[in-house]
N, C-alpha and C positions, 0 to 999 in steps of 0.2 A: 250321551255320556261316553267316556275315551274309553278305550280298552286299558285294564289297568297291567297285561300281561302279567299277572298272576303265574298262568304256565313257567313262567322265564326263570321262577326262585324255587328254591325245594320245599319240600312239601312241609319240612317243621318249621320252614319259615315264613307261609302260610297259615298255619296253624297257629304261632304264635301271633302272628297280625289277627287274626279271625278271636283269639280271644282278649287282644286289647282292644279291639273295637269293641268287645264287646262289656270290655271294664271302662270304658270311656266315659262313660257317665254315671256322676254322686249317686243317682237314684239306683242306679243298676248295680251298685257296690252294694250302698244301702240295702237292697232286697236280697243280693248274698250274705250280707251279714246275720240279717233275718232269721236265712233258711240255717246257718251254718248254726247259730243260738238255738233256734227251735227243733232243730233236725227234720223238722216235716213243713208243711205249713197249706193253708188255702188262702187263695188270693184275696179274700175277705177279709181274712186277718191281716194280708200283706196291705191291705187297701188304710186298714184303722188304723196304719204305723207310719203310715207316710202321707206327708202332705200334697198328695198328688191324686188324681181320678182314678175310680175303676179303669176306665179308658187307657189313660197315660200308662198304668200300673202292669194293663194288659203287654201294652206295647212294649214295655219294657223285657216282660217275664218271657216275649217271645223274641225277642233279641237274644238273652241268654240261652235260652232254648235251641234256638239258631246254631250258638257257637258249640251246644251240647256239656254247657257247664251246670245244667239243670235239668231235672226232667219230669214229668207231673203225669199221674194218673186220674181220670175222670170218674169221678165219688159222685151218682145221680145227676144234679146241674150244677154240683163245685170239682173245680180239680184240685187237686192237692199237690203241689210243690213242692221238689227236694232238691239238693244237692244230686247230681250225678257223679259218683265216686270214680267210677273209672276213667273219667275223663277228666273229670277237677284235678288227680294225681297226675294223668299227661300234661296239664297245662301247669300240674305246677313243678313239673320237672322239665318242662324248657321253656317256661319262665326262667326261675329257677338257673337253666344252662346260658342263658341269654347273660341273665345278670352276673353270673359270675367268671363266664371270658373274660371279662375285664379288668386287667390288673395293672394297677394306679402305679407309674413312674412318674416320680418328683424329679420338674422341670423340663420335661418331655412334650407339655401340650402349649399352644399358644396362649 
């Protein structure tokens, strides 16, 4: 695989790629919608909500975990899955900063 030189961009522009990948996929919105409805959740519950595997479900919830837009504590042999609040609010203020540089001049684009 290339080197995607990452180093080369700043770091909130990073961070912003790091959490669209990680909103790149229905499923993985899906299980934020979830957690943001339920405020808690176990992968159990996330598993009887969606038409997808324990497996696939796993895979996903450690994508977001990844980007740090969730974060789960381990309850015996379930973990429980939340929202990460301090980082959900970074991503969603440059998101957020992303979308709204752009200010629409009429007859200016191709």
């Amino acid at each position: 695989m290339g080197a995607t030189k990452a180093e080369e961009f700043s770091v909130k522009d990073n961070r912003v790629a790091k959490y669209a990948r990680a909103l790149a996929h229905p499923a993985r919105v899906a299980i934020l919608k979830l957690l943001i409805n339920k405020q808690s959740c176990i992968c159990g519950d996330i598993v009887d909500e969606l038409p997808l595997s324990q497996s696939t479900v796993s895979q996903h919830l450690k994508e977001l975990k990844v980007a740090g837009l969730i974060k789960g504590d381990i309850e015996g042999v379930k973990v429980c899955y939340c929202i990460d609040e301090t980082e959900w609010n970074i991503a969603k203020n440059y998101i957020s900063d992303l979308f709204s540089a752009y200010k629409a001049v009429a007859g200016k684009c191709c």
